[in-house]
Kinemage of the C-alpha trace (Angstrom):
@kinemage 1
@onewidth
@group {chain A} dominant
@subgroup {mainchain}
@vectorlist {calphas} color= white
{ca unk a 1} P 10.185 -7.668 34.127
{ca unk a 2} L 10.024 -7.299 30.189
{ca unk a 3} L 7.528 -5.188 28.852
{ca unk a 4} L 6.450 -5.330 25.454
{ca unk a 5} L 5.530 -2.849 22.056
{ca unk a 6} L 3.137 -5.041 20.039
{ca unk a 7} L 3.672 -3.905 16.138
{ca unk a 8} L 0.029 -4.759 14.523
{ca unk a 9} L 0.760 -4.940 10.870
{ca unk a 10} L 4.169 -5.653 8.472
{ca unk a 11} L 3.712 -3.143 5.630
{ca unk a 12} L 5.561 0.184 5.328
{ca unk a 13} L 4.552 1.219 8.921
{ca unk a 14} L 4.630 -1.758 10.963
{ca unk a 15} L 8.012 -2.864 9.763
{ca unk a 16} L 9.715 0.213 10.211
{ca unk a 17} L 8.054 0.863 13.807
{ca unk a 18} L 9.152 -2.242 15.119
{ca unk a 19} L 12.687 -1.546 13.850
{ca unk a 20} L 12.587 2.338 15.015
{ca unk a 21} L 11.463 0.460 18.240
{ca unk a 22} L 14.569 -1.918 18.659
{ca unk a 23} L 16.768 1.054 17.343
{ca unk a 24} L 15.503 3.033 20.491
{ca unk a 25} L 15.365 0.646 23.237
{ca unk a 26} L 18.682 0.196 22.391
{ca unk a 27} L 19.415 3.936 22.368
{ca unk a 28} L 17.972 4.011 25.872
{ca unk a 29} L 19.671 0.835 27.373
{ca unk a 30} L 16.303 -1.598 27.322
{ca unk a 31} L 17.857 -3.967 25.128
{ca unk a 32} L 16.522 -7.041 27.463
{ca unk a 33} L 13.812 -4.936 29.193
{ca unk a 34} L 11.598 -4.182 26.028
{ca unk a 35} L 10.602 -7.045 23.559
{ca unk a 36} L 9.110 -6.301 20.223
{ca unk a 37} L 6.286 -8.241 18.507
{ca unk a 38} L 5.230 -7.691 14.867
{ca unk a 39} L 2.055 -9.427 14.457
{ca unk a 40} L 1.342 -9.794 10.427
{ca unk a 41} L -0.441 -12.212 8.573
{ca unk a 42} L 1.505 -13.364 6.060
{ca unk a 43} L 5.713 -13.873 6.590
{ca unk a 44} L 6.737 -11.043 4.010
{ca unk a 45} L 7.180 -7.067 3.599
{ca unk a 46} L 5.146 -6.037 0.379
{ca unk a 47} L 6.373 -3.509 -1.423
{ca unk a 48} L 2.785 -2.507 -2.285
{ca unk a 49} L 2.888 0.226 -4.288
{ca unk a 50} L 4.736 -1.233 -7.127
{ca unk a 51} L 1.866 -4.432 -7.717
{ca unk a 52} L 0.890 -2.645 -10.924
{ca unk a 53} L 4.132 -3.549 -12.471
{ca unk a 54} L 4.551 -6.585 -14.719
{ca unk a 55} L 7.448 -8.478 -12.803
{ca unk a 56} L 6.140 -8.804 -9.283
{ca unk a 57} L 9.634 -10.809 -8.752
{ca unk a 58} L 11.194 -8.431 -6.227
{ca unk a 59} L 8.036 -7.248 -4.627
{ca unk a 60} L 8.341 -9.272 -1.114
{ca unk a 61} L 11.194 -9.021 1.579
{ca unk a 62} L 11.325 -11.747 4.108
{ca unk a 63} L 10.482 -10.238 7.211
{ca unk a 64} L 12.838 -12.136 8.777
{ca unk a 65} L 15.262 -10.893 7.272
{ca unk a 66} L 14.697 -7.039 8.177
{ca unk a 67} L 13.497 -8.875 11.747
{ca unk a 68} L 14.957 -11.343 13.010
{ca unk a 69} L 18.681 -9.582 12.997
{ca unk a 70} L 17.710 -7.044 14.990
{ca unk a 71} L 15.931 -9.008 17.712
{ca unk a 72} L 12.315 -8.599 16.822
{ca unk a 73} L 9.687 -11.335 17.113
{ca unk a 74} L 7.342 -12.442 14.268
{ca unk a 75} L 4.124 -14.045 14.748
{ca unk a 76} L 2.292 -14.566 11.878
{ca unk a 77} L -1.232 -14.077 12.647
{ca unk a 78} L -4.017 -11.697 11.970
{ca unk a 79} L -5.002 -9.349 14.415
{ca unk a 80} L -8.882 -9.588 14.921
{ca unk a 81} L -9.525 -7.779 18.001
{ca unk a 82} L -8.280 -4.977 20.756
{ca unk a 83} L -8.783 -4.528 23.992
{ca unk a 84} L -7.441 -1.566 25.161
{ca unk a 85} L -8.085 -1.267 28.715
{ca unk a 86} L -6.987 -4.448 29.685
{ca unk a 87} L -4.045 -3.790 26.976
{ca unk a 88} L -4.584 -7.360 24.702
{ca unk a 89} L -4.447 -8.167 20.983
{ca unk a 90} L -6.818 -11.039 19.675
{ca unk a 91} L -5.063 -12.738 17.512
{ca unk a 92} L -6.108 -15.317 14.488
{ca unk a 93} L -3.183 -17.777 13.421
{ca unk a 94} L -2.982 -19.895 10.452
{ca unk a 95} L -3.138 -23.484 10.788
{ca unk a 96} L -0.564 -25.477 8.972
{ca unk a 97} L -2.150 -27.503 6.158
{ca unk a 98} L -1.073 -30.838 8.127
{ca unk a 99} L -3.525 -29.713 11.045
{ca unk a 100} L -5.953 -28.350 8.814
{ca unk a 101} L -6.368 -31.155 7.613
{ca unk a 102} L -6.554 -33.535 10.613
{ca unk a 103} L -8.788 -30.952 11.772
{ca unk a 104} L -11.182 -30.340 8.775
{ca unk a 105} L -14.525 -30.666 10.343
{ca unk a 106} L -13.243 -28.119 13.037
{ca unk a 107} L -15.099 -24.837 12.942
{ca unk a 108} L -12.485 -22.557 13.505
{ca unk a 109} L -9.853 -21.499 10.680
{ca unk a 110} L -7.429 -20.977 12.920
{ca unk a 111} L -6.068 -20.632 16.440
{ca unk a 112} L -7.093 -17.867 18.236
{ca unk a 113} L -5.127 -16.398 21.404
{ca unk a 114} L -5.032 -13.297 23.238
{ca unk a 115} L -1.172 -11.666 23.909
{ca unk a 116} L -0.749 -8.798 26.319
{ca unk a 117} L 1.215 -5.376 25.452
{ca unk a 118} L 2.389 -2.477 27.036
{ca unk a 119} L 2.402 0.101 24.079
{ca unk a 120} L 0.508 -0.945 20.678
{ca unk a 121} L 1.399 0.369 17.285
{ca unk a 122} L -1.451 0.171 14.786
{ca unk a 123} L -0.598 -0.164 11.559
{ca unk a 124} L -2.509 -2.043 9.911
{ca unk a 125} L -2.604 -0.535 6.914
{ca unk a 126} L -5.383 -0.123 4.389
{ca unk a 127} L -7.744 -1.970 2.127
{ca unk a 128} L -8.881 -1.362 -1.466
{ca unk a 129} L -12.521 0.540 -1.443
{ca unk a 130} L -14.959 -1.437 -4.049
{ca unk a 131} L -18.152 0.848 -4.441
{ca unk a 132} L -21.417 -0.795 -4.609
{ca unk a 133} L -21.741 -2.194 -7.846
{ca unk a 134} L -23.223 -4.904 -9.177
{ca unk a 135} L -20.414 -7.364 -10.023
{ca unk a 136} L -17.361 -5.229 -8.880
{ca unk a 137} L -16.143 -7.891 -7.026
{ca unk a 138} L -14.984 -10.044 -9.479
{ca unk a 139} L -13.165 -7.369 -10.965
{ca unk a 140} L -9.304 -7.626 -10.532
{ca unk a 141} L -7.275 -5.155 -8.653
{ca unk a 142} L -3.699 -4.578 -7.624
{ca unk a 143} L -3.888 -3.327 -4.144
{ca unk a 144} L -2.065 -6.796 -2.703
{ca unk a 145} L 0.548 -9.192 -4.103
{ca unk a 146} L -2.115 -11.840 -4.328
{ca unk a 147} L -4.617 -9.425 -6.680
{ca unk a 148} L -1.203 -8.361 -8.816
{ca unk a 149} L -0.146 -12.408 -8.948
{ca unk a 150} L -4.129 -12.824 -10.112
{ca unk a 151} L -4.151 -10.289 -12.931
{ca unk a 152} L -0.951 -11.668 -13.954
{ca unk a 153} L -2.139 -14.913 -14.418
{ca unk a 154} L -5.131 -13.715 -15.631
{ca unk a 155} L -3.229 -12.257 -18.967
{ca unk a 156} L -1.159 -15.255 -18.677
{ca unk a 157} L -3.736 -17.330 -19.573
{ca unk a 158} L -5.470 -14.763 -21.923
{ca unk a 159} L -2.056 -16.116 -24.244
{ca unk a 160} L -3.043 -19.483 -24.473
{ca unk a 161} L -2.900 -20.814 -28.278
{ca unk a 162} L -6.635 -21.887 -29.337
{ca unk a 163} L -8.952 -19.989 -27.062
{ca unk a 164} L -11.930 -17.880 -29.282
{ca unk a 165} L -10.681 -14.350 -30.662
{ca unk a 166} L -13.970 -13.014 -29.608
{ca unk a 167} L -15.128 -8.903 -28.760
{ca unk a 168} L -12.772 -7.904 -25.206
{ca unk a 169} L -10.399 -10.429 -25.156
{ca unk a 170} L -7.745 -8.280 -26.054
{ca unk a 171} L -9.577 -5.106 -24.101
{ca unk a 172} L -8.756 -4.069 -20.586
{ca unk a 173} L -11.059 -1.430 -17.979
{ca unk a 174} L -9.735 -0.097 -15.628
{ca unk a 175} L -12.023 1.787 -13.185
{ca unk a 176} L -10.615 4.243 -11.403
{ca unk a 177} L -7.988 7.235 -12.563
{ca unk a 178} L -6.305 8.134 -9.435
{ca unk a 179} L -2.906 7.409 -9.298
{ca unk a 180} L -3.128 3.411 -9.149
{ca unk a 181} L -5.234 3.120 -12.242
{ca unk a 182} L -3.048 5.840 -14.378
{ca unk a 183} L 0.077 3.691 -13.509
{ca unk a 184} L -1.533 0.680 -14.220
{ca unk a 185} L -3.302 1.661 -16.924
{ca unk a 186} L -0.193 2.731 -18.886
{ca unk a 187} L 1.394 -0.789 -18.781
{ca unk a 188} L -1.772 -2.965 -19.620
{ca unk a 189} L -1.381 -2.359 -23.329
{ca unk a 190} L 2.212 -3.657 -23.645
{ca unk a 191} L 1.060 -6.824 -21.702
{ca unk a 192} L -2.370 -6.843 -23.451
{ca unk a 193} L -0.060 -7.088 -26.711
{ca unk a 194} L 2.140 -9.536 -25.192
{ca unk a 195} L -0.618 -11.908 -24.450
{ca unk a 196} L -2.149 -11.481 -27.986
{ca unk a 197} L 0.930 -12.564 -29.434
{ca unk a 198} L 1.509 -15.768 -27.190
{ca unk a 199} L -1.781 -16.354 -28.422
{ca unk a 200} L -1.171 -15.601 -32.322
{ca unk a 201} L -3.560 -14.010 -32.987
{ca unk a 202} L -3.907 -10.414 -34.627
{ca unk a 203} L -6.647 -8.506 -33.171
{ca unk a 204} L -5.830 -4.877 -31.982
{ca unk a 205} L -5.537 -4.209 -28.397
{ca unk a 206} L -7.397 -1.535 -26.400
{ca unk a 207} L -7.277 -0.109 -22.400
{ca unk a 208} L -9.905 1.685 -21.563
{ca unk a 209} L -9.724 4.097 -18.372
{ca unk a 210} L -12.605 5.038 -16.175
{ca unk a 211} L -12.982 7.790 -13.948
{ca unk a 212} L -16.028 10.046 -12.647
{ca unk a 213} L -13.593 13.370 -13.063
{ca unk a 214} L -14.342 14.797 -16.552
{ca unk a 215} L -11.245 14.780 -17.268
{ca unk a 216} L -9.135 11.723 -16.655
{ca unk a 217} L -5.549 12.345 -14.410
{ca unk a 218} L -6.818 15.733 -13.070
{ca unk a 219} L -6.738 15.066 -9.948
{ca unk a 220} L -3.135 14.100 -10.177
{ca unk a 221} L -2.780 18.561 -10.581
{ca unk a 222} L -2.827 21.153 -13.274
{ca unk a 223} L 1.172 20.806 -13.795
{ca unk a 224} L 1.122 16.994 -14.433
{ca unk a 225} L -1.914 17.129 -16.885
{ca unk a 226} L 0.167 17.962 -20.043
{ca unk a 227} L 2.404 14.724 -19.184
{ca unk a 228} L -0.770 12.541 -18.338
{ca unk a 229} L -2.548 13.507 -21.608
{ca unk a 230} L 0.587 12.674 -24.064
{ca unk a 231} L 1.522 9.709 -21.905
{ca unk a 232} L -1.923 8.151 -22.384
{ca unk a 233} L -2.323 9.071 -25.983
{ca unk a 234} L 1.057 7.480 -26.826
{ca unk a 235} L -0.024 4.075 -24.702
{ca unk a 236} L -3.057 3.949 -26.781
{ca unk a 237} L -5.124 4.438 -23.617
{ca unk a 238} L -9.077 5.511 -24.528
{ca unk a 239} L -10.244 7.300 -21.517
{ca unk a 240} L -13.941 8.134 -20.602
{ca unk a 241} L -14.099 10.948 -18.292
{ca unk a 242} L -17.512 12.135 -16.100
{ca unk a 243} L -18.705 8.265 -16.464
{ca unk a 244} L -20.292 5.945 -13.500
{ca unk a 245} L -20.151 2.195 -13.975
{ca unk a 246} L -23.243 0.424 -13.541
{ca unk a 247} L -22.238 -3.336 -13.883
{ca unk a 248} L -19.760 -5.712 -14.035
{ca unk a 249} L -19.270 -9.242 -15.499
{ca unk a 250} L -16.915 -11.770 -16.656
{ca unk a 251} L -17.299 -10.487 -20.135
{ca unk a 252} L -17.316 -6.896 -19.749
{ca unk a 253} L -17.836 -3.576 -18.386
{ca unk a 254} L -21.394 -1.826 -18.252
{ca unk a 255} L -22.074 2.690 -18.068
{ca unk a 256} L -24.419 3.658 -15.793
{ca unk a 257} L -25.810 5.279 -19.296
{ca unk a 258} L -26.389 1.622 -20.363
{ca unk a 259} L -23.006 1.919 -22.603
{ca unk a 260} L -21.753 -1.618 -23.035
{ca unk a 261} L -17.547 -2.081 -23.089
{ca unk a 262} L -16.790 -5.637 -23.845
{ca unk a 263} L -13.829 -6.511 -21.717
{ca unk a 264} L -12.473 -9.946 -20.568
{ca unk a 265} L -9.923 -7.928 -18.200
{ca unk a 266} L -11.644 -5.875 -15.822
{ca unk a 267} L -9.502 -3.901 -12.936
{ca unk a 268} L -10.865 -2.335 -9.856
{ca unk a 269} L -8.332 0.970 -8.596
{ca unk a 270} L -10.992 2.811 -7.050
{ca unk a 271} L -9.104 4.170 -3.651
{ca unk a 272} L -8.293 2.688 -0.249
{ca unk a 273} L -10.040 2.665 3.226
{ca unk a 274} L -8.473 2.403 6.386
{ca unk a 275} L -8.114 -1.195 7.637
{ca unk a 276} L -11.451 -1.744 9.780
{ca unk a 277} L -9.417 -2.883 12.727
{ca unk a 278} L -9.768 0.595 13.640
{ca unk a 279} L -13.456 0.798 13.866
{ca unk a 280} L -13.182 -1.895 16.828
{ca unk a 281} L -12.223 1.170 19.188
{ca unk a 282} L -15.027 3.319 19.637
{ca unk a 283} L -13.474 5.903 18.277
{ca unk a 284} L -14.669 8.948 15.612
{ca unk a 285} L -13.067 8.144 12.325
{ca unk a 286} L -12.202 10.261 9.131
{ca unk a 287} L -13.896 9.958 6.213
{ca unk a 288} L -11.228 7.094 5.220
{ca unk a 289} L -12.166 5.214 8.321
{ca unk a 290} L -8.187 6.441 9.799
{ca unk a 291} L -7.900 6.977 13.583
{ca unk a 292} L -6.921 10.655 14.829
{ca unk a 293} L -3.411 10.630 16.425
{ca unk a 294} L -1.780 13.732 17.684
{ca unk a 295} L 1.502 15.128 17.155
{ca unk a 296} L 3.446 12.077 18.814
{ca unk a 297} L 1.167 9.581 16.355
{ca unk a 298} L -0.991 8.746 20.024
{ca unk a 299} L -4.187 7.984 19.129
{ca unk a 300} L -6.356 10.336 20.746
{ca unk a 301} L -8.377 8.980 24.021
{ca unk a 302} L -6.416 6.116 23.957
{ca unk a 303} L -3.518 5.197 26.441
{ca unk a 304} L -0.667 3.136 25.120
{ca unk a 305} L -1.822 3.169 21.502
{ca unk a 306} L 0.241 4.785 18.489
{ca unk a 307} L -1.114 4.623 15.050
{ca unk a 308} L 0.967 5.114 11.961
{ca unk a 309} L 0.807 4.604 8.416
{ca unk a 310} L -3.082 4.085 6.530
{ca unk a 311} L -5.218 3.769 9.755
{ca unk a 312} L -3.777 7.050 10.971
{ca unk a 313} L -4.862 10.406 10.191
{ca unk a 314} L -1.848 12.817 11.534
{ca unk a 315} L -1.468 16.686 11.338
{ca unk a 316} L 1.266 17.184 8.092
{ca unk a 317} L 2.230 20.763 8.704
{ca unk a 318} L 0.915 23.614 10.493
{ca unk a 319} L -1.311 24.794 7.292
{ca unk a 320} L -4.080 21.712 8.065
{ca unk a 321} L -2.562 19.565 5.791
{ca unk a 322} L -3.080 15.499 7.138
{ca unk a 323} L -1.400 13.077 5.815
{ca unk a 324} L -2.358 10.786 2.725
{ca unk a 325} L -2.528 7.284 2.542
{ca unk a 326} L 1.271 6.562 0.661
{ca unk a 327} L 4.867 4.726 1.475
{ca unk a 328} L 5.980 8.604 1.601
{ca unk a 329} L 4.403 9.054 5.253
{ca unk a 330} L 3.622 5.713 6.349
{ca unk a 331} L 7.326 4.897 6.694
{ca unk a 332} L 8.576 8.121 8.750
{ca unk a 333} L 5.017 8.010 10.951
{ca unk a 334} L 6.263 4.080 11.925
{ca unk a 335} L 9.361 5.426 12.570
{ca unk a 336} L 8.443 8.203 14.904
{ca unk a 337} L 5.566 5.913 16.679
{ca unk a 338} L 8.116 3.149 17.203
{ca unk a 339} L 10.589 5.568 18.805
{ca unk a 340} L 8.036 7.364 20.573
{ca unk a 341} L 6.613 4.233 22.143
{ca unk a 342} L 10.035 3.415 23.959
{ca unk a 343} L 10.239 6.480 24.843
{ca unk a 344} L 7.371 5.768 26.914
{ca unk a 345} L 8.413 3.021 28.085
{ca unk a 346} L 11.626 4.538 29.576
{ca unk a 347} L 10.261 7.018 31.186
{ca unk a 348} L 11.587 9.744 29.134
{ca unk a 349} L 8.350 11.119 27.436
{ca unk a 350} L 9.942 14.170 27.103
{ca unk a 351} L 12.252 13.017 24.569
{ca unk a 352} L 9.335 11.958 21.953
{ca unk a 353} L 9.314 14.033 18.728
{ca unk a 354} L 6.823 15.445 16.844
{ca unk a 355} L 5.908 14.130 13.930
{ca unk a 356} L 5.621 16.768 10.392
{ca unk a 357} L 6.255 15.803 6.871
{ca unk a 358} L 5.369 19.518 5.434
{ca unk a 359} L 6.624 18.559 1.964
{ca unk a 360} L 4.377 16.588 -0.264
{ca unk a 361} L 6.300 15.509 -3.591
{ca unk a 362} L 4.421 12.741 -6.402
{ca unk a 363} L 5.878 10.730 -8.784
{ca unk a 364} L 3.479 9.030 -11.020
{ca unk a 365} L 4.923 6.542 -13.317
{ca unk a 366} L 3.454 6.625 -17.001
{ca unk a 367} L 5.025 3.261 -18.529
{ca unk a 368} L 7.263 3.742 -21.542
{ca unk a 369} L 6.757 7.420 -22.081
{ca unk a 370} L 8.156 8.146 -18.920
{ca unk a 371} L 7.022 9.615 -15.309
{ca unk a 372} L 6.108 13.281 -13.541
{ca unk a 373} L 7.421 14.303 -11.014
{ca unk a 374} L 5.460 17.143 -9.216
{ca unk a 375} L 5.885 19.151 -5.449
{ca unk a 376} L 3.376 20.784 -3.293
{ca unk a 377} L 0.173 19.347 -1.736
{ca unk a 378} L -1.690 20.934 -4.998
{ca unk a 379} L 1.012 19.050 -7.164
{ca unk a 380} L 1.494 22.500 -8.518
{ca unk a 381} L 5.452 22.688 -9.486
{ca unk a 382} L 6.571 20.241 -12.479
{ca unk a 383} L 9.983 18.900 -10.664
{ca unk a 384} L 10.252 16.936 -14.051
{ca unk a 385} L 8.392 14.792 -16.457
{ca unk a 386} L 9.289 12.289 -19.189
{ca unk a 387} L 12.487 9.790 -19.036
{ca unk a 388} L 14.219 12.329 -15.922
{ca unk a 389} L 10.845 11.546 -13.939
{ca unk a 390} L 11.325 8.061 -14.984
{ca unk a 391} L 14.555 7.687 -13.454
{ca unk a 392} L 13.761 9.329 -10.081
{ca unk a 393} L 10.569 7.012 -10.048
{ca unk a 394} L 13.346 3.529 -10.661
{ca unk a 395} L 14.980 4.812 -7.919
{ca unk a 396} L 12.328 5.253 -5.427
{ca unk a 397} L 10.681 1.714 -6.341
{ca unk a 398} L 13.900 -0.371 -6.598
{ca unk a 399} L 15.863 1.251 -3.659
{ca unk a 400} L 14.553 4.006 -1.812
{ca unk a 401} L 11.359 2.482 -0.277
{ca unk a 402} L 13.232 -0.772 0.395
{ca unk a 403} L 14.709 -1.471 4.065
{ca unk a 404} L 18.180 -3.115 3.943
{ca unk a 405} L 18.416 -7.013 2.191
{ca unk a 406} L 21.819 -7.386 3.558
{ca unk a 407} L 20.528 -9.158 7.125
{ca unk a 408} L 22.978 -7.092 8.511
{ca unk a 409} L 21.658 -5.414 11.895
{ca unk a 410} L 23.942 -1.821 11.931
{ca unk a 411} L 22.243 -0.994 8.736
{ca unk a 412} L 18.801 -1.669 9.604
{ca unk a 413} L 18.663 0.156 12.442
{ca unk a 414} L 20.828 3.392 10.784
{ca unk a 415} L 17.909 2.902 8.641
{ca unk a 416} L 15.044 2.811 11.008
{ca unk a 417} L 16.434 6.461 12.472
{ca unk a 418} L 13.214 8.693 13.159
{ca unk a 419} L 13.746 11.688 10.631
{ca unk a 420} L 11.997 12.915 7.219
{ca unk a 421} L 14.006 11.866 4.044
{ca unk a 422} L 14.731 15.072 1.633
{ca unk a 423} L 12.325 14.589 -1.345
{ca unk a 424} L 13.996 12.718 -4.018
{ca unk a 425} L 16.282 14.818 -6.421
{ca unk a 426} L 15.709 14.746 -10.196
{ca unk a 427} L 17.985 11.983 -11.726
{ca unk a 428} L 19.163 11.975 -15.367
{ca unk a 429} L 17.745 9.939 -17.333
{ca unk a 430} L 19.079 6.259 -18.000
């Protein structure tokens, strides 16, 4: 009889829990006993966190190819539903355009079916949070491929020869100064520029950046600040600290204090929530909407369900750190919750391990000044700022993050291996 690990979710968690998975039912001699499902809506891995750049060319990886050489299924469906006493996953899939079309008047957007699992890893990631403001959802945003692909052609078409030169539509607002809208907010200029020129005309350029802290970037820690402040200044960035928005529209952005900023590009980065997929269980959630999983990444009061990545709130260290919603812990946490699950499944539950990441590191990229690079959960040590930070932060978006492209099946499962990468070392600058 073949039992099964259902993966819910493709992103930094899911992939690498359904590979940690094959690596260890192969490690335990399951290798026709155990099949692994990844259920994920769309066929490609995301590299998410790097949608705020301005060449989204090498942002998706074929999941078959990280996949399919290592003998894990696809289905390409979303997961709407879970039942975890009688152990099921609804699932939603797409209908091909040929049937959708033949089937038109049908009410149903897709196909729905119901598979059965014997272990479940959640990880289904995260959504962007829009507050409650009139108009904020027709603001952009960069928290999937599709938003990034939208702004893009958004300022594509902000180049057209002819259009009217009129107040904002050379201005960008961002709304939200966390760590998305700082990185994003540092390269909107150049392509704010770029688009004015297509265009021919000669009005200046301005990004504005939002953010109820007083001061903009301090949340980003006391040892980055310096950096933030001279990275922003040299990008041309105006920043309005200790604001609320009240509005927004098509043509602009509107303060809480009735302040009107004329804007044709309008960009949403305030925060994620925890994919509501989790809600479905009955279970108390954090404040993020994650699901509590205990040191193995179980999710507690829950048999046969591991969590990792976004929806999961896990214990970091010893001092009560949890972890945060990033590529840094979602990848090890699939890792572990894929291995642990077989572990399970062999019988061996003594050989799960323990999941701890106590070493928080950030590296916030700040467009053509550079990057900072900062350790500790306070981001209280510089590591190093400026074109050194830069290089660390190339590194970590065009290799480290990424799971092998080479189809070959050795190297993605070395790679799937349930440790804690050392925190990236300072590189010299390029």
């Amino acid at each position: 009889m073949v039992s099964r690990i259902v993966v819910i979710g493709g992103g930094f968690a899911g992939l690498w829990a359904a590979a940690a998975a094959a690596r260890a039912r192969t490690e335990f001699g399951l290798g026709d006993r155990v099949a692994v499902t990844v259920i994920a809506p769309d066929p490609f891995h995301v590299i998410r966190v790097r949608c705020y750049e301005a060449d989204l060319g090498a942002l998706r990886v074929p999941l078959d190819d990280v996949l399919g050489p290592i003998g894990v299924e696809r289905r390409e469906a979303r997961a709407i539903d879970i039942d975890p006493a009688a152990r099921t996953v609804t699932v939603e899939s797409a209908v091909s355009s040929a049937a959708s079309s033949a089937a038109s008047s049908a009410a149903s957007s897709g196909v729905v079916e119901t598979l059965a699992y014997d272990r479940l890893i959640l990880a289904a990631g995260s959504l962007l949070w829009r507050p409650e403001i009139p108009g904020i959802a027709g603001a952009f945003d960069v928290d999937t491929f599709a938003g990034a692909q939208a702004l893009a052609a958004h300022l594509d078409r902000l180049g057209d020869p002819g259009g009217p030169d009129e107040a904002g539509r050379w201005t960008a607002v961002v709304i939200g100064g966390g760590l998305v809208g700082l990185e994003l907010a540092c390269e909107l200029p150049a392509r704010l520029a770029a688009a004015r020129d297509r265009a021919g005309a000669t009005g200046p350029v301005r990004t504005i950046l939002i953010d109820h802290a007083r001061e903009v970037g301090s949340a980003m820690g006391a040892a980055a600040l310096p950096g933030i402040r001279e990275a922003l200044r040299d990008a041309g960035v105006t920043c309005i600290g200790g604001a609320r928005v009240g509005a927004v529209d098509r043509a602009g952005v509107t303060l809480a204090d009735g302040t009107r900023l004329p804007a044709w590009t309008s960009v949403c980065a305030t925060g994620m929530r925890a994919s509501p997929l989790g809600g479905t269980l009955g279970l108390p959630l954090d404040p993020l909407g994650r699901l509590p999983v205990d040191a193995f990444l179980a999710v507690q009061g829950l048999a046969g369900v591991y969590a990792a990545g976004d929806i999961a709130s896990a214990a970091a260290d010893d001092a009560g750190h949890r972890t945060v919603m990033s590529c840094q812990h979602a990848r090890p946490m699939g890792r572990f919750a894929g291995f642990n699950a077989v572990c399970d499944l062999a019988g061996r539950p003594e050989r799960r391990l323990r999941f701890a990441a106590p070493d928080y590191v950030t590296v916030l990229d700040l467009g053509a000044w550079g990057a900072v690079y900062t350790a500790g959960w306070d981001r209280g040590t510089l590591v190093s700022s400026g074109a050194a930070a830069k290089a660390t932060k190339q590194i970590i978006n065009g290799t480290r993050i990424y799971p092998p492209l080479d189809r070959d099946a050795a190297s993605i499962l070395a790679a799937a291996a349930p440790i804690i990468q050392a925190a990236p070392t300072t590189q010299a600058a390029r």
